[in-house]
C-alpha positions, 0 to 999 in steps of 0.5 A: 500500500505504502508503493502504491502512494508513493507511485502515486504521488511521483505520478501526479509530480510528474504530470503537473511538471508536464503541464507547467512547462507545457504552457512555457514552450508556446510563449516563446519560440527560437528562429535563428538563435533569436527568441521571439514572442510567438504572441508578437509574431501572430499580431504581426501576421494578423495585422499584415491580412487586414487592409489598409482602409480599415486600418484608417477607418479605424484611426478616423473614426474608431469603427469600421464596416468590414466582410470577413471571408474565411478560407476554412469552415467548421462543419457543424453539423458533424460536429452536432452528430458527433456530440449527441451520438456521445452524450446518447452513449451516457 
């Protein structure tokens, strides 16, 4: 009983280690001997995809009318299926 907990405890030890340092290798990532903060580098991207004349309707007047188009779209109703043959399961 008394190996049992001890597992069990170095188990549990081991899984969180791996969830704390699994959040830290998406904050930063290293490209070319340089660290970069990946959050920057995806306010780059995005603010590259929008165009320049919603960028100074915004300046001017704090809103702007915009259409969105998506290159990929979520199949919803798969995912409906999906669910309720789950949840009929329980």
């Amino acid at each position: 009983m008394l190996k049992n907990k001890r597992v069990s405890k170095m188990l549990s030890l081991l899984i969180i280690m791996i969830m704390v340092l699994g959040n830290f290798t998406s904050i930063v990532n290293a490209q070319e001997n340089q660290i970069d903060s990946a959050k920057v580098e995806l306010q780059k991207e995005a603010s590259e995809k929008i165009q320049l004349e919603v960028k100074t309707d915004l300046e001017k007047e704090g809103l702007a009318e915009v259409l969105v188009y998506m290159k990929e779209q979520a199949d919803t109703e798969m995912v409906a299926k999906a669910t309720k043959a789950a949840v009929s399961n329980y």
